[in-house]
C-alpha positions in Angstrom: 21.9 -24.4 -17.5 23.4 -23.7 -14.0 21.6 -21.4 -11.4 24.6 -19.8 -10.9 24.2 -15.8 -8.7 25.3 -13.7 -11.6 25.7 -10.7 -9.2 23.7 -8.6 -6.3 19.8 -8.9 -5.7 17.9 -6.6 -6.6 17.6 -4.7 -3.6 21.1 -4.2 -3.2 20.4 -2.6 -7.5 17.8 0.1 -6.5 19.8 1.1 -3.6 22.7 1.6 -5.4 20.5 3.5 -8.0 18.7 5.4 -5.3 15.6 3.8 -6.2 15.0 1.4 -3.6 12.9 3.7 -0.9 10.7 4.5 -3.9 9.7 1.4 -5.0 9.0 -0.2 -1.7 6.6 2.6 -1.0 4.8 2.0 -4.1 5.2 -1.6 -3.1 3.6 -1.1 0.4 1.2 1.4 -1.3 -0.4 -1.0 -4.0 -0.4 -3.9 -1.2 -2.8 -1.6 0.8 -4.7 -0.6 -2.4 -5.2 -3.7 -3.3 -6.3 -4.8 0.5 -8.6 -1.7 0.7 -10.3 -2.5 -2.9 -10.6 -6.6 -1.6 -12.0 -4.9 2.0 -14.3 -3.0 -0.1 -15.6 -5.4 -2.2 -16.4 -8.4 0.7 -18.4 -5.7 2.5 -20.3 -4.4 -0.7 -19.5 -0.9 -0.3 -19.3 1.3 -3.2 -16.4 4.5 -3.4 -18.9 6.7 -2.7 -20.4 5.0 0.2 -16.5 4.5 1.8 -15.8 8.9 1.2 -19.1 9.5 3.2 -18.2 6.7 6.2 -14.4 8.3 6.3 -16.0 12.1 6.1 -13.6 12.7 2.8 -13.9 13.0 -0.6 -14.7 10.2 -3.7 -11.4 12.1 -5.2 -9.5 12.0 -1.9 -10.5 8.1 -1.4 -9.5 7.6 -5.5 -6.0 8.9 -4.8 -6.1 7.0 -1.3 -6.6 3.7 -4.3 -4.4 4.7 -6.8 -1.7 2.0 -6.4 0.8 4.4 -8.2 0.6 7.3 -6.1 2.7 6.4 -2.6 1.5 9.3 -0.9 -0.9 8.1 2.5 -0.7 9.1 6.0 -1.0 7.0 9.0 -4.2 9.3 10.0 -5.8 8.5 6.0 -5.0 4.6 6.8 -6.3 4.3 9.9 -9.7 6.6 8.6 -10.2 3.6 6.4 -9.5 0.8 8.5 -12.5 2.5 10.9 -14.7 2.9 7.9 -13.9 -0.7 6.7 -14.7 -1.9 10.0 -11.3 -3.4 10.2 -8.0 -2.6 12.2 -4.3 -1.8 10.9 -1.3 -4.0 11.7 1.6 -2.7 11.0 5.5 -4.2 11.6 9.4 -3.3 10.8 11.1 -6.7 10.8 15.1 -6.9 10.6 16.0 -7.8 6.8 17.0 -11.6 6.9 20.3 -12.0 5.4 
């Protein structure tokens, strides 16, 4: 059987659905989930000691972890990164075609 492009990638899909926006935020958002959690565990800090270092909630930080929700400020990121001990790299890189 061939590997043969039967038609557009998928990106080009969601955009054309409107879609695309949407699922790279929840993308992005369970990437830093996922980071947070990992930062989390290799320091040994529980949910409720990481609300009390970024002067928020345990119910703020669980919807700053819910991977589904893509909802998080650049003020709530960096809050974590100072509680984690850690800093925030962001970048937009040009889409390789």
């Amino acid at each position: 059987m061939s590997n043969l492009n039967l038609g557009q990638n998928f990106d080009d899909f969601l955009k054309e659905q409107g879609d695309l926006e949407e699922v790279t935020a929840v993308a992005l958002k369970r990437a830093i989930s996922l980071q947070i959690a990992q930062q989390m565990r290799v320091s040994k800090l529980t949910k409720t000691e990481l609300a009390r270092r970024m002067k928020t909630s345990r119910a703020a930080l669980n919807r700053l972890l819910d991977e589904s929700d893509p909802s998080l400020t650049l003020t709530t990121l960096a809050s974590v990164a100072v509680a984690l001990e850690s800093a925030v790299r962001i970048r937009i890189e040009p889409l390789q075609s």
